[in-house]
NURO-75270 format. One record per residue (C-alpha): residue number from 0; x, y, z; residue in three letters. Coordinates in Angstrom, 3 decimals. Layout:
NURO-75270
<dofi num="NUM" X="X" Y="Y" Z="Z" residuo="ala"/>
...
This chain:
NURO-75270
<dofi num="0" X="-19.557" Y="2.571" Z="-14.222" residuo="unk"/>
<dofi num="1" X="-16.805" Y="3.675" Z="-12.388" residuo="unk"/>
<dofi num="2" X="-16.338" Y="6.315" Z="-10.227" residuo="unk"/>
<dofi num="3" X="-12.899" Y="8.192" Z="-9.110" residuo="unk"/>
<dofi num="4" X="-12.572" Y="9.388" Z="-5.937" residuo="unk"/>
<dofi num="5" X="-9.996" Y="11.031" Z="-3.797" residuo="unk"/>
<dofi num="6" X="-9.171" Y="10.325" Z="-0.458" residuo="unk"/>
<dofi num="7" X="-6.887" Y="10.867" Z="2.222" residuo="unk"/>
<dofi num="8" X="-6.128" Y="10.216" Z="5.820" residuo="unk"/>
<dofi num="9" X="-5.775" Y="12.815" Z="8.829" residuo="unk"/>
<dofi num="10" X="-2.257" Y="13.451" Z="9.532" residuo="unk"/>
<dofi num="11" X="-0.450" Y="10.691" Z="11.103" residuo="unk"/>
<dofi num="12" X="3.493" Y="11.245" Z="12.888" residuo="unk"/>
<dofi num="13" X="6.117" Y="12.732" Z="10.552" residuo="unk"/>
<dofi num="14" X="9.575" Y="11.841" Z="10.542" residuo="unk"/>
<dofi num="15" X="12.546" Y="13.850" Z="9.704" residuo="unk"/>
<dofi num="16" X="16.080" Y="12.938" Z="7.939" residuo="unk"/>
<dofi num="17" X="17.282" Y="12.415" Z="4.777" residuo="unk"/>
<dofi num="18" X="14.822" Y="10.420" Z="1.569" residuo="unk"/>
<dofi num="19" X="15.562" Y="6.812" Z="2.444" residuo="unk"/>
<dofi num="20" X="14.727" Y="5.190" Z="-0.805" residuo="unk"/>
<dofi num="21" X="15.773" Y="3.915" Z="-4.092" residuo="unk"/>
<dofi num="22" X="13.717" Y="4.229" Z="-7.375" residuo="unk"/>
<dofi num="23" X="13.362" Y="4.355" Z="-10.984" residuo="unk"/>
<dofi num="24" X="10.671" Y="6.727" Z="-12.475" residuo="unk"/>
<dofi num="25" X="9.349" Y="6.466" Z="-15.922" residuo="unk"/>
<dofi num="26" X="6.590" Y="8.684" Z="-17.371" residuo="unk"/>
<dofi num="27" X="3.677" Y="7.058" Z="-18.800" residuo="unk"/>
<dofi num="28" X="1.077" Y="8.587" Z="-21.165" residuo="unk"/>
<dofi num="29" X="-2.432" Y="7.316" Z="-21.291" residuo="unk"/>
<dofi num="30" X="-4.030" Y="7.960" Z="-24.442" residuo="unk"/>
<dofi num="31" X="-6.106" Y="6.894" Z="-26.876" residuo="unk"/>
<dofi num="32" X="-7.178" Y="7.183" Z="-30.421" residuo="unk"/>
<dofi num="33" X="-9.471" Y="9.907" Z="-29.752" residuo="unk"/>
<dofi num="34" X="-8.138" Y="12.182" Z="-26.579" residuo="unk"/>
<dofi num="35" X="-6.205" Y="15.277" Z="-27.196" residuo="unk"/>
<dofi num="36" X="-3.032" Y="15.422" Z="-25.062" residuo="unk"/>
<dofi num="37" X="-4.525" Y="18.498" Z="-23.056" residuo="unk"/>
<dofi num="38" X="-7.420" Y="15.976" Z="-22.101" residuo="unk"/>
<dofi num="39" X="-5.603" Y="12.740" Z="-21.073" residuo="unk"/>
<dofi num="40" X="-4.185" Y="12.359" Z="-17.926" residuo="unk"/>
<dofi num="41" X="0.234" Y="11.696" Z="-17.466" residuo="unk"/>
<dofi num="42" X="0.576" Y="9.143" Z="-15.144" residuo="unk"/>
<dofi num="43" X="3.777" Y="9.081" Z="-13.250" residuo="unk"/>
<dofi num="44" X="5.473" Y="5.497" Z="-12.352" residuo="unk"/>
<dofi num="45" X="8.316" Y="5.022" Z="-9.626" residuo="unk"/>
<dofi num="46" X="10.122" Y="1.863" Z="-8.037" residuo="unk"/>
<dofi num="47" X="10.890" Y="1.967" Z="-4.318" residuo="unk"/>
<dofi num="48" X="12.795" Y="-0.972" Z="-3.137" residuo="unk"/>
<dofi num="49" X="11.259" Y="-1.684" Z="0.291" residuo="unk"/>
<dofi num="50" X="12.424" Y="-3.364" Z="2.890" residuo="unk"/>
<dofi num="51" X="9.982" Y="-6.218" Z="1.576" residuo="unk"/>
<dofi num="52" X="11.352" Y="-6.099" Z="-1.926" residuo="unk"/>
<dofi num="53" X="10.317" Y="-3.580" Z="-5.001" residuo="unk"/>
<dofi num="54" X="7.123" Y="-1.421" Z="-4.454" residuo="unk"/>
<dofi num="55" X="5.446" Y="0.067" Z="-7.956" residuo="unk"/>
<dofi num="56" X="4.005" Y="3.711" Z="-7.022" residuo="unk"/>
<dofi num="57" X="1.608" Y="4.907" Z="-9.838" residuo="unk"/>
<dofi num="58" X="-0.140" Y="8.183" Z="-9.731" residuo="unk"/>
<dofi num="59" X="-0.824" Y="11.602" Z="-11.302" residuo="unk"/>
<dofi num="60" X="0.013" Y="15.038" Z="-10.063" residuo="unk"/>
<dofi num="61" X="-3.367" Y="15.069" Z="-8.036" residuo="unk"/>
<dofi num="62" X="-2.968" Y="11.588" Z="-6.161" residuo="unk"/>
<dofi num="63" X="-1.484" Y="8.462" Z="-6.066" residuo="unk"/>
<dofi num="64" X="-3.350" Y="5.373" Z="-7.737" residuo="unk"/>
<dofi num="65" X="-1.134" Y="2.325" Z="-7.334" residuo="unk"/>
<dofi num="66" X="0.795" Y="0.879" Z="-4.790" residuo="unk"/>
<dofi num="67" X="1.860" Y="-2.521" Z="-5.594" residuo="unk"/>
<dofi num="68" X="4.538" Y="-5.241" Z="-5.042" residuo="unk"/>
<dofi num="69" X="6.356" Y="-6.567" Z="-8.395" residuo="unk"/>
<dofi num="70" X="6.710" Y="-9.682" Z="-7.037" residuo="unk"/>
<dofi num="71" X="4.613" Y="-12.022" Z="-4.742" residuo="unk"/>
<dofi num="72" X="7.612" Y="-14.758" Z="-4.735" residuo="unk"/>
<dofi num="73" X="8.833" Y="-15.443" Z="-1.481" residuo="unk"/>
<dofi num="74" X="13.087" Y="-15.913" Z="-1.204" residuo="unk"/>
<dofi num="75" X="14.440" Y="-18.870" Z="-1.039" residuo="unk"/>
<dofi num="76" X="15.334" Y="-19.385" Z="3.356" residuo="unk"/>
<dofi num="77" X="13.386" Y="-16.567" Z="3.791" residuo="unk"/>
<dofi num="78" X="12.929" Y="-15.691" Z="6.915" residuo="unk"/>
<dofi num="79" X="16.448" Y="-16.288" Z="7.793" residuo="unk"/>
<dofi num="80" X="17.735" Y="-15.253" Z="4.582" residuo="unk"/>
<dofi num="81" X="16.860" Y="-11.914" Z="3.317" residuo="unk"/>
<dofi num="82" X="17.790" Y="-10.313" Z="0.650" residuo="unk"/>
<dofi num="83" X="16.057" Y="-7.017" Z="0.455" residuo="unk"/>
<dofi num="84" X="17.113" Y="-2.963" Z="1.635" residuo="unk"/>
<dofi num="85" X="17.266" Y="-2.092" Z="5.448" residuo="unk"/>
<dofi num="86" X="14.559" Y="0.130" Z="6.313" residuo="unk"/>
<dofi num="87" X="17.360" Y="2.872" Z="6.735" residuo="unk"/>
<dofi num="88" X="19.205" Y="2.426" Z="3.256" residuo="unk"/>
<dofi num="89" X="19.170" Y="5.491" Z="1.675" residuo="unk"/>
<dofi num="90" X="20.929" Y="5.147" Z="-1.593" residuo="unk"/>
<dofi num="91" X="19.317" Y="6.609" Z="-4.634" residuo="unk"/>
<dofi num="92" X="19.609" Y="4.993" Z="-7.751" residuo="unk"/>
<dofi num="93" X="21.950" Y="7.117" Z="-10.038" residuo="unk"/>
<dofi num="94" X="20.185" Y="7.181" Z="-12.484" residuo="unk"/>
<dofi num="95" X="17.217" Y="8.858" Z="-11.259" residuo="unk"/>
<dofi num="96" X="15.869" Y="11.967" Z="-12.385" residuo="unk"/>
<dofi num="97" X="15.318" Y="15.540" Z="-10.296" residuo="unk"/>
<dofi num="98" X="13.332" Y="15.248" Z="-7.488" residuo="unk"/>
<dofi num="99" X="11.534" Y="18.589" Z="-9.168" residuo="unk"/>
<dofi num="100" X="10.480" Y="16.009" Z="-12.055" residuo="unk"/>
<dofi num="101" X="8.512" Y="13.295" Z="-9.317" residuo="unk"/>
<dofi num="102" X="5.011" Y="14.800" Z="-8.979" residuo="unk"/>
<dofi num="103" X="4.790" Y="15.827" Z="-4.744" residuo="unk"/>
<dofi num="104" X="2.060" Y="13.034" Z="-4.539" residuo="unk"/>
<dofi num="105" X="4.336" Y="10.681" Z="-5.337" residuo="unk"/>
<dofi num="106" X="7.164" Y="11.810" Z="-3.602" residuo="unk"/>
<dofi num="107" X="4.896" Y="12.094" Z="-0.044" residuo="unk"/>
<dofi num="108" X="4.011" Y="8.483" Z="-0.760" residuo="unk"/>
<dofi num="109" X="7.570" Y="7.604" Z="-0.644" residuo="unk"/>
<dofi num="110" X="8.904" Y="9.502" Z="1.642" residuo="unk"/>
<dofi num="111" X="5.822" Y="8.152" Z="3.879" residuo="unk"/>
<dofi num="112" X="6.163" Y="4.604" Z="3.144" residuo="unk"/>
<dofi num="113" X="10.219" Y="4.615" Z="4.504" residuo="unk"/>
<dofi num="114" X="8.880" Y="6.564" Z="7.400" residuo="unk"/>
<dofi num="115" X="6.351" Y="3.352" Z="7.704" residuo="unk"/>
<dofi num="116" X="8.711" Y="0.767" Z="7.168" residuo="unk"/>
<dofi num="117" X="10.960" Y="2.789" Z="10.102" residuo="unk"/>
<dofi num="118" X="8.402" Y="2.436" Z="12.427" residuo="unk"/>
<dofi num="119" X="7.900" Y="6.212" Z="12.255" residuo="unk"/>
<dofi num="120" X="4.646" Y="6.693" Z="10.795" residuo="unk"/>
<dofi num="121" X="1.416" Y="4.806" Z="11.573" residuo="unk"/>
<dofi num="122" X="-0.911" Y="6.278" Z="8.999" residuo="unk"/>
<dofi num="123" X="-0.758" Y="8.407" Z="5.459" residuo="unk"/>
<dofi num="124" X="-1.747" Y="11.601" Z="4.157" residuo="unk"/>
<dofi num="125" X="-0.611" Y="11.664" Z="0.966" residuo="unk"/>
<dofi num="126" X="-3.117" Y="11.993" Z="-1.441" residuo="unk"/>
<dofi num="127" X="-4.409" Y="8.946" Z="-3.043" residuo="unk"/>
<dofi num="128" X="-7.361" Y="7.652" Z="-4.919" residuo="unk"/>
<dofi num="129" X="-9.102" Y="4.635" Z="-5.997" residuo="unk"/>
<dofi num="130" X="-11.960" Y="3.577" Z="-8.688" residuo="unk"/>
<dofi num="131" X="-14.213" Y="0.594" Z="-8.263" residuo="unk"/>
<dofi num="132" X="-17.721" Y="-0.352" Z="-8.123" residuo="unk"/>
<dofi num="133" X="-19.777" Y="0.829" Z="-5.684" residuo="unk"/>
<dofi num="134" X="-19.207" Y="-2.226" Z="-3.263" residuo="unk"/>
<dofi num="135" X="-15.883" Y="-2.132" Z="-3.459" residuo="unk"/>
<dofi num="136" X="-15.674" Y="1.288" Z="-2.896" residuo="unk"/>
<dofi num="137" X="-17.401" Y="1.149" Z="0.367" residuo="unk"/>
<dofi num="138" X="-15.354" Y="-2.064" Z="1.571" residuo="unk"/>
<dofi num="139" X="-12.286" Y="-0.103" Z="0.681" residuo="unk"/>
<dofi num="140" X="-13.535" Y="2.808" Z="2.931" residuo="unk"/>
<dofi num="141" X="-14.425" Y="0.569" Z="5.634" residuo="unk"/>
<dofi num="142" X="-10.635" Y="-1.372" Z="5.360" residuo="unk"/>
<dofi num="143" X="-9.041" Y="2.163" Z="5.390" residuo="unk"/>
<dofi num="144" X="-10.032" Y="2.809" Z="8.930" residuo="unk"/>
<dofi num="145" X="-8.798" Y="-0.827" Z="10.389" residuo="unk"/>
<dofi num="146" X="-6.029" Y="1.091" Z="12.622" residuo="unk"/>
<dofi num="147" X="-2.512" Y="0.538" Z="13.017" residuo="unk"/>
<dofi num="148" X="-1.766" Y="-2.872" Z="14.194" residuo="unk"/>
<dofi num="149" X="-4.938" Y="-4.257" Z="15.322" residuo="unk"/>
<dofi num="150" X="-6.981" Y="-6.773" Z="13.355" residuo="unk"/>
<dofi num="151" X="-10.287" Y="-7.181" Z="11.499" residuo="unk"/>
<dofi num="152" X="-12.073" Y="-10.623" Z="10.057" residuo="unk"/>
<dofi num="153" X="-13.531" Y="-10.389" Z="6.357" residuo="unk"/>
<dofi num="154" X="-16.968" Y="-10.683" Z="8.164" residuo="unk"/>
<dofi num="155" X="-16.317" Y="-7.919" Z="10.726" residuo="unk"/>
<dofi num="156" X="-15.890" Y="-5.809" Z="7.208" residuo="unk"/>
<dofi num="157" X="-19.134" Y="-7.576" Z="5.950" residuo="unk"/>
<dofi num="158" X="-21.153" Y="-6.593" Z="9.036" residuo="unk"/>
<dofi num="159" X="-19.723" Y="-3.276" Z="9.215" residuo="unk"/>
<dofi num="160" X="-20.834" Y="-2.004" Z="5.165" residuo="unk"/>
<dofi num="161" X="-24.095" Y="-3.836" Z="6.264" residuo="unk"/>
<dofi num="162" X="-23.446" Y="-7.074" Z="4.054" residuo="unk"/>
<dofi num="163" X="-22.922" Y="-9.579" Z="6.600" residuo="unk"/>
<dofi num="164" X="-23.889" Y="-12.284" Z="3.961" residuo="unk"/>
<dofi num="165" X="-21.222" Y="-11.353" Z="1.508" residuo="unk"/>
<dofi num="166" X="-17.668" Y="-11.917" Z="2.998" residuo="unk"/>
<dofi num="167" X="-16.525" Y="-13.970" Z="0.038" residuo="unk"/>
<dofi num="168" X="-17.198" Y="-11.005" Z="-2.064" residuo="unk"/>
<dofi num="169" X="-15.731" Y="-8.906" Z="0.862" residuo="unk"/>
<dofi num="170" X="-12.463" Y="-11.234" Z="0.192" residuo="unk"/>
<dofi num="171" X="-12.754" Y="-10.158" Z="-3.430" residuo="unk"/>
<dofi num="172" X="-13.018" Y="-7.027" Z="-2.944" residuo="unk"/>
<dofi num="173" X="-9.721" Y="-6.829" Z="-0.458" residuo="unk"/>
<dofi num="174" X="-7.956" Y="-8.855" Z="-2.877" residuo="unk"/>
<dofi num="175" X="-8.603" Y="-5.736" Z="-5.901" residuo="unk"/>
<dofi num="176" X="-7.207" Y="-3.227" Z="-3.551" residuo="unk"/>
<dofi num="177" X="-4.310" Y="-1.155" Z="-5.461" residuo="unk"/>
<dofi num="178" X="-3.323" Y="0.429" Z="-2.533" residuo="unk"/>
<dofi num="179" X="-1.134" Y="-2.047" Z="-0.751" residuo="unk"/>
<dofi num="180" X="0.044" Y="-0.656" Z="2.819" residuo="unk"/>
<dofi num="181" X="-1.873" Y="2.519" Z="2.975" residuo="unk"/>
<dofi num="182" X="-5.109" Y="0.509" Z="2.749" residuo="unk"/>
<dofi num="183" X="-4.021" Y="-2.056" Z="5.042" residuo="unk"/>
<dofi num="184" X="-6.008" Y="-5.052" Z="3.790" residuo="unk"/>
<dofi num="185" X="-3.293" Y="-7.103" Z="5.697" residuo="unk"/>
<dofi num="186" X="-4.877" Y="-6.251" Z="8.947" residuo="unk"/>
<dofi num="187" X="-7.752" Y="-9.031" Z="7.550" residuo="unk"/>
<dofi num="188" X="-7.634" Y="-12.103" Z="8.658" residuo="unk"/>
<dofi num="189" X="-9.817" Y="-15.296" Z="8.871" residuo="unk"/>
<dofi num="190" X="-12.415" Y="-15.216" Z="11.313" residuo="unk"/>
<dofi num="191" X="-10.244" Y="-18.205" Z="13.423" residuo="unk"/>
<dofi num="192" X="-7.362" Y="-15.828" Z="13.058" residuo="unk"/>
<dofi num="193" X="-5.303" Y="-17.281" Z="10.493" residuo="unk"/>
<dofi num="194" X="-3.297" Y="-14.845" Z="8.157" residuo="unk"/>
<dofi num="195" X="-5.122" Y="-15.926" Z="4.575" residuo="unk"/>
<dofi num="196" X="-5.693" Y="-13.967" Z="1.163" residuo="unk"/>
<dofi num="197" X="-2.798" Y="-11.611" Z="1.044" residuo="unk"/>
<dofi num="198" X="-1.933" Y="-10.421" Z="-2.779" residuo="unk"/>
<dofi num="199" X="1.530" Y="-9.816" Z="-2.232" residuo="unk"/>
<dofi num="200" X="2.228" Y="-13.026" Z="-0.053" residuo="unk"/>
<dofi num="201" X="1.036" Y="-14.032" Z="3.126" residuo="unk"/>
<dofi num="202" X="4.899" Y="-13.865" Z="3.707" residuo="unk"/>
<dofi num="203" X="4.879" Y="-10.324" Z="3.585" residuo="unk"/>
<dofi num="204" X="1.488" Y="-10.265" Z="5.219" residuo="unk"/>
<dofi num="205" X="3.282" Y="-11.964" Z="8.176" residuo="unk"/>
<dofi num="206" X="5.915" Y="-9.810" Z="8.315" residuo="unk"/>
<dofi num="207" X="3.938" Y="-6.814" Z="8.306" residuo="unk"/>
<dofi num="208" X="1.755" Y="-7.242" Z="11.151" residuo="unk"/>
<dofi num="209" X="5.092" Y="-8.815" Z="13.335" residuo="unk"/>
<dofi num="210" X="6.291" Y="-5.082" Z="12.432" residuo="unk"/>
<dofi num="211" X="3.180" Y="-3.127" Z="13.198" residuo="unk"/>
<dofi num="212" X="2.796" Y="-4.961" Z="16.934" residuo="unk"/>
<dofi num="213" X="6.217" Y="-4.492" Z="17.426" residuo="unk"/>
<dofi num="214" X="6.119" Y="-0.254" Z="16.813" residuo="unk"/>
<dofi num="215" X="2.900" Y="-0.446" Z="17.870" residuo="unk"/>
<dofi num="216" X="3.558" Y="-2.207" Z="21.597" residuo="unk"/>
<dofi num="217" X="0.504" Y="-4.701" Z="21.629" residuo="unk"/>
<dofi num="218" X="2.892" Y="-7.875" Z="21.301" residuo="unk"/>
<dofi num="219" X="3.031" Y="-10.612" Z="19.067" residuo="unk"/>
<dofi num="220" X="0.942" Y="-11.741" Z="16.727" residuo="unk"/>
<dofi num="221" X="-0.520" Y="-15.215" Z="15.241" residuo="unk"/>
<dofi num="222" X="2.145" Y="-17.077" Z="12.892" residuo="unk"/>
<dofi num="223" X="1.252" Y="-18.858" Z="9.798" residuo="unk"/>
<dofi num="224" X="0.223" Y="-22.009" Z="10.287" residuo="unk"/>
């Protein structure tokens, strides 16, 4: 069975300044034949166009759930070419709703990830939660405290939740997380180094560690092979 729990980080930097996103937020009932409305949970769904391309944020009014790219297909002359947001665009989309009617949880998830993408934040406190068996649970733990910018191999995961055998099912595992980013399963790589196993791309897995060792000052890192 499944269990739901909440985490969240200790407080990482803030920045200041104006919302720098753009989104589209849709209200989503879950319900079934048999819960009341009182009973079932609303789940709130939002669109922020990153700086590596559209970002689903799903969560309730206690914690965020999802956090998800829309598309793992990388542009065509990409790196050269690219066709996504600066980090410091901060249009919002006009036809978006009162910021009163975005739960806070996912409007500190937002506000946190441009902060991230600015090279102003280095880790979240937003609340956020995940479900998942009990393995996955504690490899998602364990990948939560890989810091900013530095690395860990699927086995160094293994060893560390005291499965040293399983890193295949460690790879699993990282490849179920919901929370892209915030749990930064891009900071695994293979145990020679290479950048392998990233759901959203190992484009954007790529580009997300160049971004982390450049706002994080330990230089550069591997490139794809």
């Amino acid at each position: 069975m499944n269990v739901h729990i909440p985490v969240s980080h200790p407080t990482g930097s803030h920045a200041t300044g104006s919302n720098a996103s753009a989104l589209t937020i849709q209200q989503v009932k879950l319900s079934d034949s048999t819960a009341s409305a009182s009973s079932t949970p609303r789940i709130s769904r939002l669109f922020y166009n990153s700086p590596l391309g559209e970002l689903l944020i799903e969560g309730t009014t206690e914690a965020v759930s999802t956090i998800l790219f829309t598309d793992t297909t990388m542009p065509e002359g990409w790196p050269a070419v690219h066709p996504f947001p600066d980090a410091s665009a901060s249009e919002i989309h006009p036809s978006d709703p009162p910021e009163s009617k975005i739960p806070e949880a996912l409007r500190l998830c937002r506000r946190q990830l441009v902060e991230y993408f600015r090279g102003q934040r280095r880790e979240f406190d937003f609340p956020y939660t995940f479900d998942g068996t009990l393995f996955q649970r504690a490899v998602w733990s364990e990948l939560s405290g890989v810091p900013y910018a530095e690395f860990r191999s699927y086995k160094d995961l293994a060893v560390a939740i005291g499965s040293q055998r399983a890193v295949r099912a460690v790879g699993a595992a990282n490849g179920r997380n919901k929370l892209s980013i915030v749990l930064p399963c891009h900071r695994i790589v293979g145990a020679s180094g290479k950048l392998t196993g990233y759901a959203g791309g190992l484009w954007r897995k790529e580009w997300l560690l160049q971004h982390e060792a450049k706002f994080g000052r330990i230089g550069s890192v591997r490139k794809l092979s």
